[in-house]
C-alpha positions in Angstrom: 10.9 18.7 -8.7 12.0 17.0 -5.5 10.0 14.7 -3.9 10.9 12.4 -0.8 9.2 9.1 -0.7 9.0 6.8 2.5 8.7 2.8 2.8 9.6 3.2 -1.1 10.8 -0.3 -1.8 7.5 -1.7 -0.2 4.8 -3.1 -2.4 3.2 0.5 -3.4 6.1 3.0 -2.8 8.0 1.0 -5.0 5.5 1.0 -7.7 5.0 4.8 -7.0 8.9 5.8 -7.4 9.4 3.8 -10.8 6.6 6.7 -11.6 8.0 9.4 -10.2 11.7 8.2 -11.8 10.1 6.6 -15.1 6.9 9.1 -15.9 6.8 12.0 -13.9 10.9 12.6 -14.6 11.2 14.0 -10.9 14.3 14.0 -8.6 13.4 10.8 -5.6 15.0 10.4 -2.6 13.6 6.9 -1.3 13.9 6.4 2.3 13.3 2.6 3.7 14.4 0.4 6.4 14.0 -2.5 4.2 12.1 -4.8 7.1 11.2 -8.3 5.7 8.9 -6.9 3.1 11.2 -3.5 1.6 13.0 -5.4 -1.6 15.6 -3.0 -3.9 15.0 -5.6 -6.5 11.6 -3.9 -6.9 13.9 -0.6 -8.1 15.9 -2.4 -10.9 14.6 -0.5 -13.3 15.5 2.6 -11.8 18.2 2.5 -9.8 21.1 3.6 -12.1 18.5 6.8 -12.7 21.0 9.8 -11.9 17.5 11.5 -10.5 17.2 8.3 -7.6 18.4 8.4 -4.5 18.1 6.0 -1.5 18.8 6.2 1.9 18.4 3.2 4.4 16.9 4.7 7.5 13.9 3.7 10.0 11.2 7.2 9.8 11.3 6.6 13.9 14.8 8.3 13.9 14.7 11.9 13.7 17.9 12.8 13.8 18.4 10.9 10.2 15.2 12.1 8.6 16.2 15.8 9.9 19.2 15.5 8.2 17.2 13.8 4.6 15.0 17.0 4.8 17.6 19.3 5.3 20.0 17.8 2.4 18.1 17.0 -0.1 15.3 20.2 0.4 12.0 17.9 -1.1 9.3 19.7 -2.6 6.8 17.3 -1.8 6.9 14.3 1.1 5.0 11.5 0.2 4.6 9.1 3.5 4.1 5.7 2.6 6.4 3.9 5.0 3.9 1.5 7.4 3.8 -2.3 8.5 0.9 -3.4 6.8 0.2 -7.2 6.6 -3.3 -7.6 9.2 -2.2 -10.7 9.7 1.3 -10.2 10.9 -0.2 -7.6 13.2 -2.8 -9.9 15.1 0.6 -11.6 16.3 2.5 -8.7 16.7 1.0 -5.5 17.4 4.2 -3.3 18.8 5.9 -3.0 15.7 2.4 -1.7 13.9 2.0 1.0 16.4 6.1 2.1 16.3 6.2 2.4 12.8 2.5 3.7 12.0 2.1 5.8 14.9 5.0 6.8 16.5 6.9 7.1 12.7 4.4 9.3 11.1 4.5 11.5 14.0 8.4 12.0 13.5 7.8 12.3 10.1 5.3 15.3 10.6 7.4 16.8 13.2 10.3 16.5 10.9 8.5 17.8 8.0 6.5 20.5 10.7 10.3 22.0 11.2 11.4 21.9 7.6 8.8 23.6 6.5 8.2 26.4 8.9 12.0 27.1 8.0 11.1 27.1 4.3 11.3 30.4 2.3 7.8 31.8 1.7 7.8 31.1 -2.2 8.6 27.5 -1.5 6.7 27.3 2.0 3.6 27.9 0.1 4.3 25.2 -2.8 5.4 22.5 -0.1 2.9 19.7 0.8 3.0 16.3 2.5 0.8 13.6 1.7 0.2 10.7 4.4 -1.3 7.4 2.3 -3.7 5.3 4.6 -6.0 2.4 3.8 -10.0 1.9 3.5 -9.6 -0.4 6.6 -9.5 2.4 9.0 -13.5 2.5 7.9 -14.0 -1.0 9.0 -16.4 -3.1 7.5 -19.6 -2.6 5.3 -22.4 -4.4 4.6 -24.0 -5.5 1.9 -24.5 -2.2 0.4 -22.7 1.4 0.5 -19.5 2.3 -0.3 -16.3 4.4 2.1 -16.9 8.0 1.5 -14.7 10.5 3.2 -16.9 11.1 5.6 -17.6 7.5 6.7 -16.5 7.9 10.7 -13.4 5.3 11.5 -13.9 2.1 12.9 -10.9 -0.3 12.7 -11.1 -3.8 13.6 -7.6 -5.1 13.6 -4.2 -3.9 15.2 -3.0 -2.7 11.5 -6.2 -0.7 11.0 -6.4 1.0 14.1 -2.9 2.1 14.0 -3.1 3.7 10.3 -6.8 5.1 11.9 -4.2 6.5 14.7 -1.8 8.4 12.1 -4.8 9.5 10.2 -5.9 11.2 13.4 -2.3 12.6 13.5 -2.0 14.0 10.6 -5.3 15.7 10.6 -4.1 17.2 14.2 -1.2 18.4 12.6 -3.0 20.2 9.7 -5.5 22.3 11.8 -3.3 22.7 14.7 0.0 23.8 13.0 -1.0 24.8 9.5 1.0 21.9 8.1 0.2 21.6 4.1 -0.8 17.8 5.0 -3.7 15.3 2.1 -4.9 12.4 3.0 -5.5 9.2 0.8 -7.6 6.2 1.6 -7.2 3.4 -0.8 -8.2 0.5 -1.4 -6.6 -3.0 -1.5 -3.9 -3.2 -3.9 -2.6 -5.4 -6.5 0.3 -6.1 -9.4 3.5 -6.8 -9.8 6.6 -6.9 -7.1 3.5 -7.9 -4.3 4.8 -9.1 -1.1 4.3 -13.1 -1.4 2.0 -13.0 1.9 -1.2 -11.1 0.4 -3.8 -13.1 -0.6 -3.1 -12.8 -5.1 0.5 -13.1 -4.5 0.0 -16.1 -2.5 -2.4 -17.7 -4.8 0.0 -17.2 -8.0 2.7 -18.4 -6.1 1.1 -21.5 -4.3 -0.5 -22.4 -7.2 2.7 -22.9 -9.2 3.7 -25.0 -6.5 0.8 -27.2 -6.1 0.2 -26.5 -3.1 -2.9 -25.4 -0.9 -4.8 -22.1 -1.9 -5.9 -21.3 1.4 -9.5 -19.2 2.0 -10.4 -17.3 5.4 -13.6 -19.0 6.2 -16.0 -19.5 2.8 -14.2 -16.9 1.0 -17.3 -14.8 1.1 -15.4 -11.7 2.0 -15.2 -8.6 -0.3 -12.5 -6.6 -1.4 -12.2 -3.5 -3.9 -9.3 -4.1 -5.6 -7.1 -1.5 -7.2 -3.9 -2.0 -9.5 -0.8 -0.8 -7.9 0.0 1.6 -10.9 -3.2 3.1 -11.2 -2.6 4.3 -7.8 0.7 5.2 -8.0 -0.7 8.1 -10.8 -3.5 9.0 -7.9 -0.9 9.2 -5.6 1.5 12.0 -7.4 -2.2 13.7 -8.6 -3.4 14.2 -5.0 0.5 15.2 -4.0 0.5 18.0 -6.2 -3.3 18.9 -7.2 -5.2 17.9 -3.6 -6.2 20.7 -1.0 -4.3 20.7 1.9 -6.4 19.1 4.9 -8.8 17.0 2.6 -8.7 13.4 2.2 -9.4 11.6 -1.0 -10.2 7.9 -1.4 -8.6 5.9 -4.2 -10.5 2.6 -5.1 -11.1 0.8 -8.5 -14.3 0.0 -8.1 -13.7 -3.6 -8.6 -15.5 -5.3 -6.1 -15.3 -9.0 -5.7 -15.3 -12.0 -3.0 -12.5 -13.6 -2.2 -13.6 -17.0 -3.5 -13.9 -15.5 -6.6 -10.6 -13.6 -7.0 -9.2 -17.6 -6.4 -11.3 -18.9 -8.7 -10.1 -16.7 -11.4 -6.5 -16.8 -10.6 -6.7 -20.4 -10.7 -8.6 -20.0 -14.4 -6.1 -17.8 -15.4 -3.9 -20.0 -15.0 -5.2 -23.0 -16.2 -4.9 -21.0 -19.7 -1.3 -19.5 -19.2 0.2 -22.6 -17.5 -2.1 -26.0 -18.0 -1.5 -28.5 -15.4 -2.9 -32.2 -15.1 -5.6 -30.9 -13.1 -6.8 -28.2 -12.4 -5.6 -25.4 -10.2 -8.8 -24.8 -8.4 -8.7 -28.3 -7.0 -6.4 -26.7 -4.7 -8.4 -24.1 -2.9 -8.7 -24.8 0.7 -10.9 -23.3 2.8 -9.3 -22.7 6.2 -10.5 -20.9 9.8 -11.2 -17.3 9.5 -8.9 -14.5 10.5 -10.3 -13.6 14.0 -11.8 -9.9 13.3 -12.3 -10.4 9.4 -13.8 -7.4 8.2 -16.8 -8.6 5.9 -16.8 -5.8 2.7 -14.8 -3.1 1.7 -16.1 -0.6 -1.2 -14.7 2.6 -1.9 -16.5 5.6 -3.6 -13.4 7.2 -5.8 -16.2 9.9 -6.5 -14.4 13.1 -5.5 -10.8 12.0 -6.6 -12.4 11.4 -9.9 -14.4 14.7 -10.4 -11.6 17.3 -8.9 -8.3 15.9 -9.5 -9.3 14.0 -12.5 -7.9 10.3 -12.1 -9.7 7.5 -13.9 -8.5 3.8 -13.2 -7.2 2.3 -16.0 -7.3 -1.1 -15.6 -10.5 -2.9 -14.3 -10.4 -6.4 -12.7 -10.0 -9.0 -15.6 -7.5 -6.6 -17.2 -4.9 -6.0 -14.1 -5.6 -9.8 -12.6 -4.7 -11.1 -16.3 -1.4 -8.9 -16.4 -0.6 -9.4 -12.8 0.0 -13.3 -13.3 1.7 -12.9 -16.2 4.2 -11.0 -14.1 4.6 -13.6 -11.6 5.3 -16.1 -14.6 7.5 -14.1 -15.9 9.8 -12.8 -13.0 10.7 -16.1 -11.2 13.8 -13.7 -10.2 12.0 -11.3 -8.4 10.1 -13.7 -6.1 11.7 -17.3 -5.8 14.7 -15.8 -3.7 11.8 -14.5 -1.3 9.9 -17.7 -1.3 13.1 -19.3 -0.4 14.4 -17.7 2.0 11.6 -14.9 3.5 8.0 -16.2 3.3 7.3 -19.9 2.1 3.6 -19.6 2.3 2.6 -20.2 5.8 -0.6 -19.3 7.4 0.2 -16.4 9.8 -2.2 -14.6 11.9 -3.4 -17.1 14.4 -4.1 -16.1 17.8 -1.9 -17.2 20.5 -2.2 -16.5 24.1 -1.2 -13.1 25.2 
């Protein structure tokens, strides 16, 4: 089984190839530029792996990801390759619309002409999934949940250009035939998480003593989902999803910010006692301007077709998820030191 990943030394692409090396014994060829947040350190584990295989490429260049499909002949794409930090997009919108936009439409072109070229035994196996976010729904209430039939309404540069590629993809599905799934997920968590997301940052500042800064009064809600539960969605909806659906991949784990702070910072006050407290070190701070207020996914239809049950909850994946970070100083002090220190980002400047 071949299966070419993109953006797989991000955050959830990493998490999904130690799978597909580790678990699902599969042949990987990773393809990432490795921008700020791509780390190959997240890949130790695999990286001697006779059945890995990277190649340092941007998805924008076609002539290079011509040349991946055509040499290494993937079963399955999986697209996960996207700038995805909201707040690095309020400030800097162009690179979210290159790489979400115009790089999954050379990706489906690229896959569009690999595929049509495909023998038919193989053409009919082959399928590409493209893995979005719940933000493209934009916000909720107090009530309801993201089904897959909520209409699109992104609030923030990011969202609307993962809404964009969505659109894309779809196109490309009912217009060319393209074997193309969809998945929606919601946000994730775990270990090897880019220091700028909100648990990351909290772990991390934390240790430091220093501010643990909250948008506003922390009232926002999130559905939080552990990055290796997802990864096992991920290869179920590659290989068992109908071409042209979408499925939605959440933990059903809602909780406010404020609260996902708060238990951090209990956490550890157990693992790691300090003279004080840890939670005398939340700070609230201004909002990020468009700040969605909930986000809820209904995992309904992933769970009753394909199968997939979370396996860790909330208290479980939060409580393993610092440990990590206690644990794996290596992973994350060289990026603290010399990538992303903490600071706030996201604040409007003039245009």
């Amino acid at each position: 089984m071949r299966v070419l990943v993109t953006g797989g030394a991000g955050f959830i692409g990493s998490a999904l190839v130690r799978y597909l090396v580790g678990d699902v014994r599969a042949e990987v060829l990773n393809i990432d530029k490795l921008t700020y947040a791509g780390n190959l350190a997240s890949l130790k584990s695999v990286e001697k792996a006779q059945s890995y295989n990277f190649l340092q490429a941007d998805i924008c260049d076609r002539a290079r990801i011509d040349e991946a499909f055509r040499s290494f002949q993937p079963d399955y794409v999986m697209h996960l390759a996207a700038e995805s930090h909201v707040d690095r997009s309020i400030n800097g919108a162009a690179e979210f619309i290159q790489t979400n936009v115009n790089g999954t439409f050379s990706m489906l072109e690229a896959a569009r002409q690999y595929w049509s070229e495909l023998p038919a035994d193989r053409k009919s196996a082959f399928k590409m999934l493209h893995v979005s976010t719940d933000e493209v729904y934009g916000s909720l209430g107090d009530d309801g949940l993201f089904e897959e039939t909520t209409p699109y309404d992104p609030s923030s540069p990011y969202s609307a250009s993962k809404a964009a590629s969505d659109h894309l993809v779809t196109a490309w599905h009912r217009t060319y035939g393209l074997p193309l799934v969809i998945s929606n997920c919601s946000n994730n968590y775990g270990p090897f998480h880019f220091p700028e997301k909100l648990i990351p940052l909290v772990i991390l500042n934390a240790l430091d003593r220093k501010p643990l800064p909250v948008y506003g009064r922390g009232m926002n809600v999130r559905d939080w989902l552990y990055v290796e539960d997802h990864a096992r969605a991920l290869w179920l909806i590659v290989t068992e999803g109908r071409p042209g659906e979408r499925y939605n991949v959440g933990g059903r784990n809602e909780r406010r910010n404020i609260d996902v702070v708060q238990r951090i910072c209990s956490i550890l006050d157990e693992l790691k006692p300090a003279i004080s407290s840890y939670s005398d070190l939340i700070t609230f701070v201004s909002d990020r301007p468009g700040h969605d207020a909930r986000y809820a996914i209904d995992a309904t239809k992933l769970e009753r077709e394909l199968g997939w049950q979370a396996k860790e909850d909330f208290d479980t994946g939060i409580r393993k998820t610092a440990e990590w970070y206690l644990e794996n100083s290596w992973w994350w002090q060289p990026l603290r030191d010399g990538i992303y220190s903490g600071e706030r980002l996201g604040m409007l400047k003039k245009a």
